[in-house]
Structures are given as structure tokens and as C-alpha cells.
C-alpha positions as CSV (number, residue, x, y, z in Angstrom):
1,X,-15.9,1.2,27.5
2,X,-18.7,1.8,25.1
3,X,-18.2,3.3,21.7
4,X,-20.3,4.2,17.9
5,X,-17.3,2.3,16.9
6,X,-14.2,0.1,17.6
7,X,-11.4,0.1,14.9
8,X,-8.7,-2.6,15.2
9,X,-5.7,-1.5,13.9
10,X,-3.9,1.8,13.8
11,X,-2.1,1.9,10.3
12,X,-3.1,4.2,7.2
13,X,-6.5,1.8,6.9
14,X,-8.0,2.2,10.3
15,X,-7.0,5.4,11.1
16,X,-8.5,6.8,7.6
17,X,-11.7,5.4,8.1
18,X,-11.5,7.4,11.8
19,X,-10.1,10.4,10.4
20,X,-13.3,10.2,8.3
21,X,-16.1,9.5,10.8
22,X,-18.5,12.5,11.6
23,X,-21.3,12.2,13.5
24,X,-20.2,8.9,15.7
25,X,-17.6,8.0,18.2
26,X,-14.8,6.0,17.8
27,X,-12.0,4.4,19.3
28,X,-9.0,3.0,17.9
29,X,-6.9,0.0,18.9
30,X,-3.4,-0.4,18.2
31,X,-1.3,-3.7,19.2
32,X,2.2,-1.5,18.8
33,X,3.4,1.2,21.5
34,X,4.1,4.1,18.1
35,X,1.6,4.2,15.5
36,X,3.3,3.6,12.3
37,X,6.3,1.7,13.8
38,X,8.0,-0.5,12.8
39,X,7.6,0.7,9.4
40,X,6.6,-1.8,6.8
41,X,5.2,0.3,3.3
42,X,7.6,1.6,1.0
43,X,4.6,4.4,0.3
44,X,5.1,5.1,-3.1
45,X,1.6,5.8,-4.5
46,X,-0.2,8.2,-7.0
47,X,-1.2,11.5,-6.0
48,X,-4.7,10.7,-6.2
49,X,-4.4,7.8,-3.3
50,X,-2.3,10.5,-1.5
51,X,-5.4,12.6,-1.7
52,X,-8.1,10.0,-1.4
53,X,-6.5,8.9,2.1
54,X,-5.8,12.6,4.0
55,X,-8.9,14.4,2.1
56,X,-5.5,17.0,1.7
57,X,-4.0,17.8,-1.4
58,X,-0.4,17.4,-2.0
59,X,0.7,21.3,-0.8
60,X,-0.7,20.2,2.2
61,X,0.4,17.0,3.0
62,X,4.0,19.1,1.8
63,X,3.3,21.1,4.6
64,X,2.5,18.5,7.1
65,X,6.1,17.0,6.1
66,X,4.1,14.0,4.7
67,X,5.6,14.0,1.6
68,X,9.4,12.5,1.4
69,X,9.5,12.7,-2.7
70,X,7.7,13.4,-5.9
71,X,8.5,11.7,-8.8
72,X,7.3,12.4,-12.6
73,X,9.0,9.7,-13.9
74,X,8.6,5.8,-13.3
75,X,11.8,4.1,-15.4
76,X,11.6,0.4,-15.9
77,X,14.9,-2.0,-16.2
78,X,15.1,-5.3,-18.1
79,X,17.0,-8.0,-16.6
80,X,20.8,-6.5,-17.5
81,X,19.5,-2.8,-16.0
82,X,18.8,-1.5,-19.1
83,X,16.1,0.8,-19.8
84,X,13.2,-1.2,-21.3
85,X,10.7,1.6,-20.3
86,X,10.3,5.3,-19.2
87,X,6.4,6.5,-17.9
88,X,6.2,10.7,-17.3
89,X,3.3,12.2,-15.4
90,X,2.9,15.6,-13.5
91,X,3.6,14.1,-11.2
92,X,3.0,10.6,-11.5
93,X,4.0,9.3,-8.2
94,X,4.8,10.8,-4.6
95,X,6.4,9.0,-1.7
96,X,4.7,9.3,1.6
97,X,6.9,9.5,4.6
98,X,6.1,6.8,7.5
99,X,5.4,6.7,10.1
100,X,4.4,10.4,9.6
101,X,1.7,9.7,7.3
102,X,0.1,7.5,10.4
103,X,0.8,10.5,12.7
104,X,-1.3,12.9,10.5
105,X,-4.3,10.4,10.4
106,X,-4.5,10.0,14.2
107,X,-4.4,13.5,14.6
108,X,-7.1,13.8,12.4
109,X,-9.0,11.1,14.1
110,X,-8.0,12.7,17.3
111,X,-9.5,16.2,16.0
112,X,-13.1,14.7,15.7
113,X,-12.8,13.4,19.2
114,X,-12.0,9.9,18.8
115,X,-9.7,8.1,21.2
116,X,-6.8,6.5,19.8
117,X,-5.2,4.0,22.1
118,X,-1.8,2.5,21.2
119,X,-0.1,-0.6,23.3
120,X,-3.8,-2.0,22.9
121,X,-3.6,-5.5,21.9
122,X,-7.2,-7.0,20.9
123,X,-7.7,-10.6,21.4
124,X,-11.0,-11.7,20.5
125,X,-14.0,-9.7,19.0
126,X,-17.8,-11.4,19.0
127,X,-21.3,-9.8,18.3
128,X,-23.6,-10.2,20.8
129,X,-26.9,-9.1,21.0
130,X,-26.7,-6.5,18.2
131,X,-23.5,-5.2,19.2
132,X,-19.6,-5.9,19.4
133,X,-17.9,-7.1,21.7
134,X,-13.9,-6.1,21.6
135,X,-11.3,-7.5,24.0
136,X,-8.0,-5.8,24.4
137,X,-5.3,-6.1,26.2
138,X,-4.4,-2.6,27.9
139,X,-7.6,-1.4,27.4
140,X,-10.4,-4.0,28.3
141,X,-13.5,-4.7,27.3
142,X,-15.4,-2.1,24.4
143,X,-18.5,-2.3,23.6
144,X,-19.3,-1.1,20.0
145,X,-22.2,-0.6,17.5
146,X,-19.3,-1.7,14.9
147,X,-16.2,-3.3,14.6
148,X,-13.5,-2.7,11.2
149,X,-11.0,-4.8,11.4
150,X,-7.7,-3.1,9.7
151,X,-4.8,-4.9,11.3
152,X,-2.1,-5.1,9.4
153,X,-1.0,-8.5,7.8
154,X,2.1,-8.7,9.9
155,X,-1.0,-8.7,12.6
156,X,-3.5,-11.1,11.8
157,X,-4.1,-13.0,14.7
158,X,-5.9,-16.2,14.0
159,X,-8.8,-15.5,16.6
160,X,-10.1,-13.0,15.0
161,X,-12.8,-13.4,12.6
162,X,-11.2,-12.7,9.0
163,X,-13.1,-12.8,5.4
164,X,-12.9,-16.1,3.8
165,X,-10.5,-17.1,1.0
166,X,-7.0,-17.6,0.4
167,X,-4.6,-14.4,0.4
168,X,-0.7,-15.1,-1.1
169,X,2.0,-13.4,0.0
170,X,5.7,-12.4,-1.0
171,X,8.2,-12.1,1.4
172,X,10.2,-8.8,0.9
173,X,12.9,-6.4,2.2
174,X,13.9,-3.0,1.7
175,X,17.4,-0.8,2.9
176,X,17.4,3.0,3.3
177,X,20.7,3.9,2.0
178,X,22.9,7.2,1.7
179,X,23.8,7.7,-1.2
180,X,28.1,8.2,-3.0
181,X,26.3,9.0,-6.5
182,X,23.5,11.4,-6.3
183,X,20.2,9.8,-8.2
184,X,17.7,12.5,-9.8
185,X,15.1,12.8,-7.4
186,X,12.1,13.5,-9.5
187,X,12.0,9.4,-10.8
188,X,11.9,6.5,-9.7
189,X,13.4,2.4,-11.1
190,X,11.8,-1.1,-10.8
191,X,13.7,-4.4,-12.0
192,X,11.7,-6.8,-14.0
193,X,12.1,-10.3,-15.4
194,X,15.5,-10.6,-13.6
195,X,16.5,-13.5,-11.8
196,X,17.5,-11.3,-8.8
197,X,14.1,-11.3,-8.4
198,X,12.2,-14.1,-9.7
199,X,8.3,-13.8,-10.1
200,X,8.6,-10.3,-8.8
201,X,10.2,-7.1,-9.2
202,X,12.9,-5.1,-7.2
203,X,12.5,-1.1,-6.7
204,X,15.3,1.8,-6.0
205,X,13.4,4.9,-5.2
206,X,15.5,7.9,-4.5
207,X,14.7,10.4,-1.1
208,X,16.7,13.8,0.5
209,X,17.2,14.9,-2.7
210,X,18.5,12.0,-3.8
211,X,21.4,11.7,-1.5
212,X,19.8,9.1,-0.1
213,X,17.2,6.2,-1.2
214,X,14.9,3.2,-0.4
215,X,16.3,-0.2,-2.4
216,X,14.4,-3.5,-2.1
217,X,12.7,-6.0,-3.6
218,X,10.6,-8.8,-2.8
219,X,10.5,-12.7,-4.2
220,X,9.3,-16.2,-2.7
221,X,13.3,-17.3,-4.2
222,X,15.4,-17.9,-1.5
223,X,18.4,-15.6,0.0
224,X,16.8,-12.3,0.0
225,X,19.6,-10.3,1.9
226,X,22.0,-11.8,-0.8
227,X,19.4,-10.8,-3.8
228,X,18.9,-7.5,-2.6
229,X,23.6,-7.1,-2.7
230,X,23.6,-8.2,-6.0
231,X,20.7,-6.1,-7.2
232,X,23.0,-3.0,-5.7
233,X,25.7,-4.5,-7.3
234,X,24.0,-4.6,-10.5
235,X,22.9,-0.8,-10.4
236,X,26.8,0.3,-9.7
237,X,27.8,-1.5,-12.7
238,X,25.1,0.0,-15.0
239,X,26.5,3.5,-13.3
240,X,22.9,3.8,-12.2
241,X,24.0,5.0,-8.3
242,X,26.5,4.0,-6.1
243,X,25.7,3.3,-2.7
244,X,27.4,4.3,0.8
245,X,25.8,3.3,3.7
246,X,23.1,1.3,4.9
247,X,20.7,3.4,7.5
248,X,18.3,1.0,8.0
249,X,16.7,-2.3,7.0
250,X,13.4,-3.9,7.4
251,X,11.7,-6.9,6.1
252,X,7.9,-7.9,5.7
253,X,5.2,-9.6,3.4
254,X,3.9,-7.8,0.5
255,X,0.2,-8.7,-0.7
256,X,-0.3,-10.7,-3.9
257,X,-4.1,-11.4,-3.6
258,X,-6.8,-12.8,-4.5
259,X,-8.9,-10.1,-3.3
260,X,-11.5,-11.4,-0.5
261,X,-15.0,-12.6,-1.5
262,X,-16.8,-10.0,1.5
263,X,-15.5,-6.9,3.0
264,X,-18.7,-6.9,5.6
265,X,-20.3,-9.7,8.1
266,X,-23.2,-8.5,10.0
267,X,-22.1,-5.7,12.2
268,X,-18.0,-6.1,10.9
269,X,-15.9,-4.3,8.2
270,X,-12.5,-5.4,6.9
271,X,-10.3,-2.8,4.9
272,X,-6.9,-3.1,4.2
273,X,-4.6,-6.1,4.5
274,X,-7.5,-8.3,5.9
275,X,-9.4,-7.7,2.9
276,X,-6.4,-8.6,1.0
277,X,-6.3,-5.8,-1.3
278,X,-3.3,-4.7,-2.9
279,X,-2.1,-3.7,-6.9
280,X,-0.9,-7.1,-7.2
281,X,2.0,-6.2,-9.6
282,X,3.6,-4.2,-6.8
283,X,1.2,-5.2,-4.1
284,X,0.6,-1.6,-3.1
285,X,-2.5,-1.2,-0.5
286,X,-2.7,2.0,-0.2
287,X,-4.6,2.6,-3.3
288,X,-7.8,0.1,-2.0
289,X,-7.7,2.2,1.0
290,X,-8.2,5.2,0.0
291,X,-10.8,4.2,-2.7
292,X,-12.8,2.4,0.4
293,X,-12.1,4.5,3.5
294,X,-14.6,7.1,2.5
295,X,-17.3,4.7,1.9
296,X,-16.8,2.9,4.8
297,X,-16.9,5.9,7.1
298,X,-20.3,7.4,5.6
299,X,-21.6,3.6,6.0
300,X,-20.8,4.0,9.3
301,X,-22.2,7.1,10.0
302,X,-25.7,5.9,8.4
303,X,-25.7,2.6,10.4
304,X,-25.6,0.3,7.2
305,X,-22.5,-1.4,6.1
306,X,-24.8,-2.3,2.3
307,X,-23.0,0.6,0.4
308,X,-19.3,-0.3,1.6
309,X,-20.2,-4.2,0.5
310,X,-21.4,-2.5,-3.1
311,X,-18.1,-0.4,-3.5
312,X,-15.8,-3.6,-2.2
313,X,-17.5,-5.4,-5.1
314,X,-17.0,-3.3,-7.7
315,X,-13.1,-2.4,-6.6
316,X,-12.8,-6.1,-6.3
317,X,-13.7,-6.7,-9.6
318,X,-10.5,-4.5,-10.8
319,X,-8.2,-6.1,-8.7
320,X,-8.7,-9.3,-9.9
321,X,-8.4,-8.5,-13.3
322,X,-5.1,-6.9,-12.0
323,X,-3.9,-10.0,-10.4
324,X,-4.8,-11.9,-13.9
325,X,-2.7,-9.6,-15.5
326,X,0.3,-9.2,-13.1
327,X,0.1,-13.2,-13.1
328,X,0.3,-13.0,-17.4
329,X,3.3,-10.3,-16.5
330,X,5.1,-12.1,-14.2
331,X,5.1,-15.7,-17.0
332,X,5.9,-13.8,-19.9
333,X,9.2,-12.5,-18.4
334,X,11.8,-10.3,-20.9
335,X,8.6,-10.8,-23.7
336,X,5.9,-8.2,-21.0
337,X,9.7,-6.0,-21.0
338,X,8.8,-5.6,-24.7
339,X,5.0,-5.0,-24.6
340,X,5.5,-2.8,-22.0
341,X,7.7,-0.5,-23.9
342,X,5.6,-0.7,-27.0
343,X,2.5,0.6,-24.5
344,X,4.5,3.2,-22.9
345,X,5.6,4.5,-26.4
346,X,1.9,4.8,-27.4
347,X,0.9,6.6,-24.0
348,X,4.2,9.0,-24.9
349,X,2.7,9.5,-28.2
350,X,-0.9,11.0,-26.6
351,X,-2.7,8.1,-28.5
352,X,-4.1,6.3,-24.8
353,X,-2.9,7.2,-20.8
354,X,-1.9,4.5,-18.4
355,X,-3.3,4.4,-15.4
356,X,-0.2,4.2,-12.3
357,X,-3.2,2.2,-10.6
358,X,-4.8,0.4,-12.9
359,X,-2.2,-2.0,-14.5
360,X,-5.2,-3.2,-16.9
361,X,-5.0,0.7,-18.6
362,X,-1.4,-0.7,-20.1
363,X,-4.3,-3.4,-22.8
364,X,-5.7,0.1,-24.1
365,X,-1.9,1.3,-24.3
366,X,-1.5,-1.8,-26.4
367,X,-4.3,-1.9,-28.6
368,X,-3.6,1.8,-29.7
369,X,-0.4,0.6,-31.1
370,X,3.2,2.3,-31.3
């Protein structure tokens, strides 16, 4: 098979860059037999990454039954559950429903007549005389003027070539519950400095009109299944929400950094989880995606990857002054609790505006005092 070309990986990363490509052919190649499944991204993200990865605004992604929530309010506990912290926007966060938000991407990809191929497991991909070589199982071999590689982390074989540099990792899980007590379903709650979940946070995110909800957290501490009952635990005493039945439970490794020196080798692009790009302080991905899919698709199109490397650079620098921060977070414990509420009562006074993904916008929150 011969293609403009070859995308490895069909989550939100791979299949935005194809739902972007104009002008050249594409195939994509996904290892699992359902795109999106099993799925592994709670999805809570701005509504400017919801944009920046469909090209759709939010009525239409509502239409496309993409969107599961909208929240306008992000409420921060302390250690106990209290409230150390309340952040508004209009909205400030939406929660994208998965797999569905892979289903709309291939279907966009599909629309500008590329392939998407699922049960396709790649093995090994070389350049060879100016071009890529790809070999998958279930498919063969494809012949491409360009690889990106966008598997997932839970997918990173070791054969194929990855950026170098180290990329830490915190294991996680994350229940869909129903629901006894029903949670307002316009916000949102995220545990900090607790020793439920040391060096971390935990989140409780309410869905179906809050009737029902996503609970997790993540943490390199032991005994996560037991973490993750006591954090429930915790909520029912504070009269937060009480919970009724567990619908589902999943478990996976959320991204901590540090970003990756490259994001293009010669005729090969990494985006995603191979770059190692998340929002370190909650190790969301999304938000590098859809900063970098665009890019990477016009790069494509013009046959010179120069650009993408420019924009990788630049969104790299940001996310390692995240990571510096989340790390000075994550040591200052119930102290950042305190900061954090001092900066949200400056951004609630209209004196500075923090950023739901740029964690560095909570200095200038600081600086404009309370």
C-alpha cells in the first residue's frame, strides 16, 4: 500500500492531524479493533482545546453528542475536603465523551478520503530511500512520504523509533459511578495535598446531569483501588455526594513530563503521548494536541515538517515551565492550598485571569495581590 501519509495510532492525536490533512492521502493505523476503546482520558479540557481539536465549536460538538458536561466552575478541596478554592468561567471547562470524540475525528478523516484501518498493529517503521517504510500487522506493508507517530503511551512499543529523553509517569484509575446524592452538574472537584493522594491530585467530575459521575485519582503511592474508597469515603462525610453504584472502572498512566527535546526526525512526526506532552499538574494531553495538530497537518501538506519543529519548540517551552511549577505545587503541599486561593480571589476580583491551561497564569494571579 502506498500513501502521502501513514499515521500510527488512532486516538484524538492521530486522527486530528488526519481529520486535518487536505491536499494528501492518508491512512491511519490503529493496534485496537474500536477506535477509542478501551477508554483511557477522563477528557475534561477547556473549550478552546475542544475547539482546537474538531475545528467545531461547542454547539456542534453538542450536536454530534461529543459533549457529556459543561462546567463553569472548577472547586478545589484541601486535604479535609474543604473548599480551599472556587475558579468560574463561561464556561470554563467541558467534558468530552469517549470514545465518541474518536468516532467524530475518524469520520472526519474518513470525509477527506483517508483510510482508517483498525485491528492494524504496526511493528516496525524505517526510512528508506526518502520514504517510510510501515509494517503492520493486518495490513502489510505501507509505503509513505511521512510517518506521525501518535500511539498512545499505553502503546509504545519499544521498536519503534521514539524522541529521546526521559518521560515520567503516574499510574492512575478512575470509576464511573451512579449517583444516591445528585452533584450540580455545571462544576467540577480536584483533591490536593491530601495523603489520599500523595504528589498528585484526585478529581470527581459529575455527568447525566449529575446523576452520575467520573471519580479517580492518580499517585505513584501504593494501593490505588483502596485510595480511590477512601477518597469516596471522604466526599460522603463532607456531604459532598454519595455514591451508589460502580458502572465501570479503568486504570492507566497519566503523563507527568518532561516534554521531549524533538517532535520531528527526518521524514517522522511525534504528537501526543510520544512527545510526552501533557499539563503536568493534571497531565492533560489533549491541550498539546490541539495546539499542534493544525500545524502538523499544514506541514504535511507543504512537504516540510520545519514549521511543526518551530511550534513544538515554543509549546515546549510552556510546558516545562508548567512542569517546574506543578513540581513547586506538588512540594509546597497545604502552603500552594493557600496561594492558590489568594490567586483565585484576585482573578474573582477582575484584577488578572487564570489561564485553565496555562498553570503559569496562577504567578500573574499572585503578583496582582488579593
Amino acid at each position: 500500500m502506498e500513501t502521502g501519509v501513514a499515521v500510527v495510532g488512532g486516538g484524538p492525536a492521530g486522527l486530528a492531524v488526519a481529520a486535518r490533512l487536505r491536499g494528501v492521502d492518508a491512512v491511519v493505523l490503529e493496534a485496537s479493533p474500536r477506535l477509542g476503546w478501551p477508554p483511557h482520558c477522563t477528557g475534561i479540557v477547556s473549550p478552546r482545546v475542544a475547539e482546537g481539536l474538531t475545528g467545531l465549536g461547542l454547539r456542534d460538538l453538542e450536536s454530534e453528542d461529543v459533549l457529556e458536561a459543561v462546567y463553569r466552575e472548577a472547586v478545589f478541596l484541601g486535604p479535609g475536603a474543604g473548599e480551599a478554592c472556587r475558579l468560574q468561567g463561561r464556561p470554563l471547562a467541558v467534558k468530552l465523551a469517549r470514545p465518541g470524540l474518536e468516532d467524530l475525528l475518524a469520520s472526519m478523516a474518513e470525509a477527506q478520503g483517508h483510510r482508517v484501518a483498525t485491528r492494524a498493529v504496526v511493528e516496525a517503521v524505517r526510512t528508506q530511500s526518502g520514504r517510510v517504510v510501515v509494517q503492520a500487522r493486518g495490513v502489510g506493508v505501507v509505503e509513505a512520504g511521512y510517518a506521525v507517530l501518535a500511539q498512545g503511551r499505553q502503546r509504545l512499543a519499544p521498536r519503534l523509533p521514539l524522541p529521546r529523553g526521559p518521560c515520567t509517569t503516574v499510574p492512575g484509575v478512575e470509576e464511573r459511578v451512579t449517583l444516591s446524592k445528585r452533584l450540580p452538574g455545571d462544576a467540577f472537584y480536584t483533591l490536593h495535598a491530601s495523603r489520599i493522594a500523595p504528589g498528585f491530585f484526585a478529581w470527581l467530575a459529575p455527568v447525566g446531569d449529575g446523576r452520575e459521575a467520573v471519580v479517580g485519582l492518580a499517585t505513584r503511592a501504593p494501593g490505588l483501588a483502596a485510595r480511590l474508597e477512601a477518597f469516596k469515603r471522604l466526599l460522603e462525610r463532607r456531604g459532598v455526594t454519595s455514591f451508589s453504584r460502580v458502572l465501570s472502572r479503568r486504570g492507566g498512566l497519566v503523563l507527568r513530563g518532561p516534554a521531549a527535546p524533538a517532535a520531528a526526525r527526518e521524514r517522522l512526526a511525534w504528537i501526543g503521548d510520544t512527545l510526552c506532552a501533557s499539563k503536568p499538574y493534571t497531565g492533560g494531553g489533549l491541550y498539546a494536541v490541539s495546539v499542534l495538530a493544525p500545524v502538523l497537518a499544514e506541514a504535511l501538506e507543504r512537504g516540510a515538517l520545519g514549521p511543526y519543529e518551530a511550534a513544538w519548540r515554543r509549546l515546549r517551552l510552556e510546558l516545562l515551565a508548567q512542569r517546574a511549577a506543578a513540581d513547586t505545587a506538588h512540594a509546597m503541599g497545604t502552603l500552594f492550598l493557600r496561594l492558590l486561593a489568594k490567586a483565585c480571589a484576585a482573578a474573582e476580583k477582575g484584577r488578572c485571569r487564570i489561564d485553565y491551561d496555562r498553570h503559569t497564569s496562577l504567578a500573574r494571579c499572585l503578583a496582582a495581590g488579593p
